[in-house]
N, C-alpha and C positions, 0 to 999 in steps of 0.2 A: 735435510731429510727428516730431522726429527720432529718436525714442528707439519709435516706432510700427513695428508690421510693415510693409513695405512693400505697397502698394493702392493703386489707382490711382482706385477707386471713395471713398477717404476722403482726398485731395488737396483743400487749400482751393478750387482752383478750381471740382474738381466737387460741393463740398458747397452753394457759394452759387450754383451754375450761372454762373459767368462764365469769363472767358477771360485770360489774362495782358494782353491789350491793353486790357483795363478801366480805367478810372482810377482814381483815389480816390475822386472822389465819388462815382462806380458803388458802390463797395464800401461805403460809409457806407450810404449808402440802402439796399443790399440789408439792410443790418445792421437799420434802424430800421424794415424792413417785416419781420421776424420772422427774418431771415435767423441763419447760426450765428455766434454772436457769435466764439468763439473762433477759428474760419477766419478772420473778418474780421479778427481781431489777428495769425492770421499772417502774412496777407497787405501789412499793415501797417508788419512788424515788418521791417529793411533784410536780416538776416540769415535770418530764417525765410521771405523773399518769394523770395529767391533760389535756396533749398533748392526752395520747391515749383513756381516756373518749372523749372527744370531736372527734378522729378521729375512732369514734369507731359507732353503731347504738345508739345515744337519745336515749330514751324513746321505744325502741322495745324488745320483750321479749325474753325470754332465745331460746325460740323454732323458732321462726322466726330469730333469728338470728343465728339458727344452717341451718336452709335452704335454707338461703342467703347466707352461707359461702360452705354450700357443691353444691350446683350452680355455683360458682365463680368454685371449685375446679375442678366441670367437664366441664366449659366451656360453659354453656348452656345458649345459647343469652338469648330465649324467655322467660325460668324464670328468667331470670334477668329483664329481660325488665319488664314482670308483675308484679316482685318487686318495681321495680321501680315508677311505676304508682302506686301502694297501699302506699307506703313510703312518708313521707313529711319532709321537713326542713333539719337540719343537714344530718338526718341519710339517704335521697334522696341523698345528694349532695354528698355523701360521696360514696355511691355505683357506681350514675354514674361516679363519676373520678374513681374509681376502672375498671370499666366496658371499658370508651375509651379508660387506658393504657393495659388494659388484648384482648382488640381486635382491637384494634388500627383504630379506627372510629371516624372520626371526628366529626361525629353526636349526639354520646356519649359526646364530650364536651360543646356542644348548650345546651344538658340536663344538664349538670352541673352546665352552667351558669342561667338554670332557674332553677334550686334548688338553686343558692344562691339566689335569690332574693324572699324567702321567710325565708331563714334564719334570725330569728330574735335572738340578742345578750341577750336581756331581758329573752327569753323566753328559751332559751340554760342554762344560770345561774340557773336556778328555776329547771331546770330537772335534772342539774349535782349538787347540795347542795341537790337535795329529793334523788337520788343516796347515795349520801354521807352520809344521815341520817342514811338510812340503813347499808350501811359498815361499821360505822362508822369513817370516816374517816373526817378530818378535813374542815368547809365548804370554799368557796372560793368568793374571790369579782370580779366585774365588770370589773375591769384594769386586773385582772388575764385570766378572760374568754376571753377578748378583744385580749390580748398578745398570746393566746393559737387559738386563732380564726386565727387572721395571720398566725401562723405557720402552722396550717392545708391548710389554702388558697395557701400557697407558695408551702406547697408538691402535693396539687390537678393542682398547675401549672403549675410546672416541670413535671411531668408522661403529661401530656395534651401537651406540649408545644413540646415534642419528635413527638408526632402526627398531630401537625399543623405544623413547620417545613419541614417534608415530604415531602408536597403535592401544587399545586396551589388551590388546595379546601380549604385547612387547614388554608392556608394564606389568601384567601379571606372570608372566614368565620371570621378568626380574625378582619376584615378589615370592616365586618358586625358590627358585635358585637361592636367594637371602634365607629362607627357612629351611635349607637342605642341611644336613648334615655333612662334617666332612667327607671326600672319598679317597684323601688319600694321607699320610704322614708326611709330605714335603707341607702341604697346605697351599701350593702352587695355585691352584683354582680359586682360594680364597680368597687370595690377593687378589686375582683376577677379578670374582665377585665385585671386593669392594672398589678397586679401580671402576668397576662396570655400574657401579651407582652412584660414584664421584661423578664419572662423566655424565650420565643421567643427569642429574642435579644440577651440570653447569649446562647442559644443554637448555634444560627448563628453566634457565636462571632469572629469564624475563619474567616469563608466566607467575613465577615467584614469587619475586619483587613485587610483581603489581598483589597478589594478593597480601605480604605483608603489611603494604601501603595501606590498604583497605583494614586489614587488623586493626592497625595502630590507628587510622582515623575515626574510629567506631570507638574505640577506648576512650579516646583522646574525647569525641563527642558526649560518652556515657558521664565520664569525667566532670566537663564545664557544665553539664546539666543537670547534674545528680541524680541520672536516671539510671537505677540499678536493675530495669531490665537487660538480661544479658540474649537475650534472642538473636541477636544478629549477629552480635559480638559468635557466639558458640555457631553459627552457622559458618563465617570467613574462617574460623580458627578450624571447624572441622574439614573444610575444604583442602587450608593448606598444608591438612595433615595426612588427608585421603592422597593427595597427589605426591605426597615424599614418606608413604606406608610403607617400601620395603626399603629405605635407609634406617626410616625409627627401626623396623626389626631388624636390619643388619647391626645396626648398633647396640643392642639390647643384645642379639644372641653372642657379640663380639664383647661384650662388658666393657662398652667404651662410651662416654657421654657425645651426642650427634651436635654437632659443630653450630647448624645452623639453627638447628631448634633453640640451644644457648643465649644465638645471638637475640633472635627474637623474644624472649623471655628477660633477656637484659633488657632491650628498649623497651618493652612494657613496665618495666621496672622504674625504669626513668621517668616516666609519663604517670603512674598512679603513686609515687612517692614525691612529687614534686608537689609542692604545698602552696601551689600558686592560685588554681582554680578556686581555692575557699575552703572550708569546714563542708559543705556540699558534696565533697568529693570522698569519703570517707566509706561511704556506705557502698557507692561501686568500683572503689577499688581494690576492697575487700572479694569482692564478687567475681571482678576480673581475679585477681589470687585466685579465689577457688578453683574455681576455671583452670587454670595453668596446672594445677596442683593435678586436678579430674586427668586432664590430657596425657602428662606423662607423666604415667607413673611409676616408670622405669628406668626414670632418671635422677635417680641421689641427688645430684647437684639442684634439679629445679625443688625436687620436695623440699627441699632443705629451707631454701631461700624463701619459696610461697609461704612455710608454715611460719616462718618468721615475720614474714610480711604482713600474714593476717595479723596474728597475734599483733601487730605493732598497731593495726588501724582500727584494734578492737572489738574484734570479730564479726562474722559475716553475719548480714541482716538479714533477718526472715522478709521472703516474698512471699507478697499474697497474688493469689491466682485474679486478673485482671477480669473483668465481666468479658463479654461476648459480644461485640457490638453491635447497636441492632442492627436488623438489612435496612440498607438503601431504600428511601422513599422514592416512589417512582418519577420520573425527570418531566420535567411540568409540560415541556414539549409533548411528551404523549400524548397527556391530558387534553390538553389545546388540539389536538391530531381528533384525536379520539374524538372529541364536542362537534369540532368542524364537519368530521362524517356522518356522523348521526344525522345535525340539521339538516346537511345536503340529502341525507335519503331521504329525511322527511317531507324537504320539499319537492324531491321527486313525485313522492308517492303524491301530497296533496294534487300537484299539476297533472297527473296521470287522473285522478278522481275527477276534476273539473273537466278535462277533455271528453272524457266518458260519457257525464253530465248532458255537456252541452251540445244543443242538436245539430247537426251539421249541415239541412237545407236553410234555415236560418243566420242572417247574417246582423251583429249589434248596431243597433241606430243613435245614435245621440237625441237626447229627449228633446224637446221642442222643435224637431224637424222631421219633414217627412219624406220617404222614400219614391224613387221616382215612381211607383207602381202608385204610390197612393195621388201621385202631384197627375196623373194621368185619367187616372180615375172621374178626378174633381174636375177636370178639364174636359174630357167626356159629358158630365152631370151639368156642368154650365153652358156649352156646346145645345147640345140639347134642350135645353131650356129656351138657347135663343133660339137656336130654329123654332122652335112651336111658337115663340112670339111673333118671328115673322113672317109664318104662314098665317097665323090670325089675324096680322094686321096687311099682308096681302088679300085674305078674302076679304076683308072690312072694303079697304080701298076699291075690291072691284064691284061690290054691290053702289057705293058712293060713284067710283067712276074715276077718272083722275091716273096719276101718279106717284100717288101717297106712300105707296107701297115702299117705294125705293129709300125712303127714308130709315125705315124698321132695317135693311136693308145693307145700309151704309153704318149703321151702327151696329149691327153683327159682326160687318167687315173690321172696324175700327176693335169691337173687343175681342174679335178671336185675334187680331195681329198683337195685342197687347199680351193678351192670355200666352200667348207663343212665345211672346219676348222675353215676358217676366217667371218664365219654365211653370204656369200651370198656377201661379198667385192668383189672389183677386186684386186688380185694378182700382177696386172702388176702398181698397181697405187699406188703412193708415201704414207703412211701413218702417220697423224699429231700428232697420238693417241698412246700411248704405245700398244706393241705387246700385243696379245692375252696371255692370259695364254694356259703353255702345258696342252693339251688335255688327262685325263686317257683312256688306254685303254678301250674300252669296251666288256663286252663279249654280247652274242646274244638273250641270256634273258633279258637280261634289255637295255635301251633305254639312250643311251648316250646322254650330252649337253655340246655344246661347247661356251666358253665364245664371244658376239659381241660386235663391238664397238656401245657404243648407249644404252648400260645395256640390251641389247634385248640376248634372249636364240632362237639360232635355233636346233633342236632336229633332230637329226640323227635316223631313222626306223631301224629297223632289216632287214627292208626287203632291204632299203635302202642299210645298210652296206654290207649284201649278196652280194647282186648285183658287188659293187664294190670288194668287195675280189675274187668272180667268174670271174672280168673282167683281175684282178691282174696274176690268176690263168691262166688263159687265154695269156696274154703276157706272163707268165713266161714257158708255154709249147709250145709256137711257138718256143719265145726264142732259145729251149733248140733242137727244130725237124730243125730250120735254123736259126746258128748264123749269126749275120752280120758282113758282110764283113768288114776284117780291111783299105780296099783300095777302091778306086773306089768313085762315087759319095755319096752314102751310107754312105761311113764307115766317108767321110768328115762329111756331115749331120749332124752323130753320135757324133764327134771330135767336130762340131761345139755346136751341142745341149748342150754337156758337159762342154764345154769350159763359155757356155752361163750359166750353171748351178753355174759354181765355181764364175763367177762373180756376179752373183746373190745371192748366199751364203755370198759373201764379202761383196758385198751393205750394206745386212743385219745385218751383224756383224755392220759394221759400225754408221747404223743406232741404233742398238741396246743401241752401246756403246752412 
C-alpha cells in the first residue's frame, strides 16, 4: 500500500468494509467469507495497520464513512466538497488529497494544505490508541504516529504532485504556498509543503536532467573553445532555475542548502577546474564561476566555492560587447527570380508593339518570290498578248488566204499549257529551281494543282481545262480539214517551229541532268 497512489476508496478498511475499531477476528472472517485477502494481511501486519489507520478517516463513524467512500465512487464534487467542509484534521486532509488526485484540481491541493495545518500529531495518537482500545489491538507511541504521519504526507504528495506538474497554475500555486508563512505551531503543513516540492522535483526529474545535460554541454563547449561568451550558457542555467523557482525559495525561506542546485554546481566544478582543455580555458571558466556565484546567491555553500574558484583562475575577464552583425544579403535566387521577370515582361511588351504594328490584311512574302495574285496577274498580261498576236496573224492569213492562221494558233495552245503547268513562269526564261514535278492528269470533276516554284499552288478550273481541251480539239480538226503544206513558206515555218522544239527539248534534258 505504501508505494500506491494515494485513494481513499483502495484503503484496507474500505476494501473489506470494516472500520479501525474492528478486531481481529472481524478481519479473519471477513477474509474466509471471500473478503480481500491481501487488505486483510495489511491490516494484520503491525506496520502496514498503522499506515492505513492514520490514512484512513480519525475519528468519523462507520456511516459517514460509507458516504464519503460511495461519493468518491460516483465522482460527485459537491458531496465531496460538503464533506470536506464538515471534516476536520487528519480525516480533511486525507479526503482532500483523495479529491485533487480523483479530479485533478489544483485547488483541491490548497485544501489539503489547509488541512494539514490543523493536523495535530498529539491529538492523531489519542484517537488511534482509543481505536485500538476497542480492536483490541496493541497501542502505539509518538515516534510510531510521527513515522506513519510521513508516510501518509509523502503519498498525499505524489497523487498532488501529478497535478501541480501539469499546469502553470500548479506551479505557481506551489510557488505560493513555498512563500507563505507559517499557519500554524506543529508546522504540519510545512512538512507537507516540502514533501510537495520533493515530489514536484522527482516528478520533473526528466525534464531536468535533459536541461542539466544541456548546462554542462554548453560549458564543457565554452571551455574547449575559449569562448567566454556566456549567452547561452546564462540562458539553459536560467531556464532550469525558472522550472525549480519555488524549491530554491523553499529552500532559502527554510535556511537549508537545495540538494540538487549542489549537485549541479559540483559538476560544473568538475568540468571548468579540470586542466585538460589548455591554458584557453581560463578566461571562461572564470565566467562560468561568475555565473553560478549571480544565480544563487542564497546559498553559502555555492558563494563560497565560486569565489574561490574565481580567485584561483585569476579573475574574471572583461567582455567586450560583440558588433551587430550585418543583415543578410539577399539570396541570389531572388535575384535570378527577379531578372527572369522583368525580361519576360519586357518581351511581352516588345511582341504586343509588333502586333500592333503590323497590318493585319497583309500576309509576309519571302523575297524573291511572288504571290499567287501577282503569278496571275503575269499570266493574265501574257494571255493577252498572245491572243492579240493571233488575231493579227489570223487576219494576215485571211487577206493571203490559206490556213496559216492555225499556226499562231497552236503556239498559243502549246504556251498557255506551259504557262499553266509551270503556275504562271515564263517558259522562255532560264530556270535556277529544279523542275516542277510531273502534273497527274486530271479528270473534270475534280480540280487539278500544279506544283510552283515559290511553294505557291496555282489551281487549274474545270472550266479552265475545258476551254483548253476545246481549243486542242479545235487545232486537231482544222489539222485534219487542211494539212500543212510540206513546202513552201508554211511547211518551213513548221520545219522550223519543230526543229525550235527538239532543241528546246535538249536544253531541258540538259538542264535537267
Amino acid at each position: 500500500m505504501s508505494g500506491a497512489a494515494f485513494a481513499l476508496t483502495n484503503n484496507p478498511f474500505a476494501l473489506l468494509g470494516l472500520t479501525p475499531r474492528d478486531s481481529r477476528e472481524r478481519i479473519e472472517e471477513r477474509a474466509r467469507q471471500g473478503g480481500d485477502q491481501q487488505a486483510a494481511a495489511l491490516l494484520l501486519d503491525p506496520f502496514e495497520r498503522l499506515v492505513s489507520e492514520l490514512g484512513w478517516l480519525p475519528g468519523v463513524s462507520r456511516s459517514v464513512s460509507e458516504e464519503v467512500i460511495a461519493s468518491l465512487h460516483r465522482k460527485d464534487a459537491a458531496a465531496v466538497e460538503q464533506r470536506v467542509l464538515l471534516l476536520r484534521g487528519l480525516a480533511k486532509a486525507n479526503l482532500a488529497a483523495d479529491a485533487a488526485r480523483r479530479f485533478d484540481d489544483a485547488e483541491w491541493v490548497a485544501d489539503t494544505v489547509r488541512a494539514w495545518e490543523a493536523v495535530d500529531a498529539t491529538e492523531v495518537l489519542g484517537r488511534i490508541n482509543d481505536d485500538r482500545t476497542i480492536s483490541g489491538f496493541p497501542q502505539v507511541g509518538p515516534s510510531q504516529v510521527r513515522w506513519a504521519l510521513d508516510a501518509v504526507r509523502r503519498r498525499h504528495a505524489e497523487g498532488a504532485a501529478r497535478v501541480l506538474a501539469r499546469s502553470d497554475e500548479g506551479r505557481a500555486l506551489l510557488l505560493r504556498e513555498a512563500e507563505r508563512p507559517p499557519g500554524s505551531a506543529s508546522g504540519e503543513e510545512q512538512r507537507y509543503v516540502d514533501a510537495l516540492a520533493a515530489a514536484v522535483d522527482e516528478h520533473m526529474a526528466e525534464g531536468l536532467d535533459e536541461a542539466e545535460r544541456a548546462i554542462l554541454g554548453e560549458a564543457d563547449a565554452m571551455l574547449r573553445s575559449g569562448r567566454a561568451d556566456p549567452t547561452r550558457f546564462e540562458t539553459f542555467l536560467d531556464n532550469w532555475a525558472r522550472a525549480r523557482e519555488a524549491q530554491l525559495r523553499l529552500a532559502r525561506r527554510r535556511g537549508r542548502e537545495d540538494a540538487r542546485a549542489l549537485q549541479l554546481v559540483g559538476d560544473l566544478r568538475t568540468l571548468y577546474l579540470d586542466p585538460t582543455p589548455g591554458p584557453q580555458r581560463l578566461g571562461p571558466a572564470a565566467v562560468i564561476a561568475s555565473r553560478l556565484q549571480a544565480r544563487f546567491p542564497d546559498s553559502p555553500a555555492i558563494q563560497r566555492m565560486t569565489a574561490a574558484d574565481i580567485t584561483r583562475l585569476g579573475g574574471v575577464p572583461e567582455l567586450t560587447a560583440e558588433p551587430a552583425p550585418p543583415p543578410p544579403p539577399p539570396a541570389r535566387w531572388e535575384e535570378r527570380r527577379d531578372e527572369r521577370r522583368a525580361q519576360a515582361s519586357q518581351k511581352q511588351k516588345q511582341k504586343q508593339a509588333k502586333q500592333q504594328q503590323k497590318p493585319r490584311a497583309q500576309t509576309a512574302v519571302p523575297s524573291g518570290r511572288e504571290t499567287p495574285e501577282q503569278a496571275r496577274a503575269r499570266l493574265v498580261e501574257q494571255l493577252t498578248a498572245q491572243a492579240q498576236r493571233v488575231k493579227e496573224a489570223q487576219q494576215s492569213q485571211q487577206k493571203k488566204g490559206g490556213c496559216g492562221w492555225i499556226i499562231p494558233l497552236i503556239i498559243g495552245g502549246v504556251a498557255l499549257a506551259r504557262c499553266i503547268a509551270d503556275g504562271g513562269e515564263d517558259t522562255g526564261s532560264e530556270k535556277t529551281a529544279e523542275p516542277p514535278a510531273a502534273v497527274a492528269p486530271a479528270t473534270p470533276e475534280t480540280r487539278t494543282t500544279a506544283p510552283v516554284t515559290g511553294d505557291l499552288d496555282v489551281e487549274l478550273t474545270p472550266e479552265a481545262r475545258a476551254a483548253l481541251e476545246g481549243r486542242e480539239s479545235a487545232v486537231a480538226e482544222a489539222e485534219a480539214e487542211d494539212p500543212p503544206p510540206a513546202s513552201g513558206r508554211a511547211g518551213e515555218y513548221r520545219r522550223g517551229l519543230r526543229d525550235a522544239g527538239e532543241e528546246d527539248a535538249l536544253r531541258n534534258r540538259r538542264r535537267d541532268r
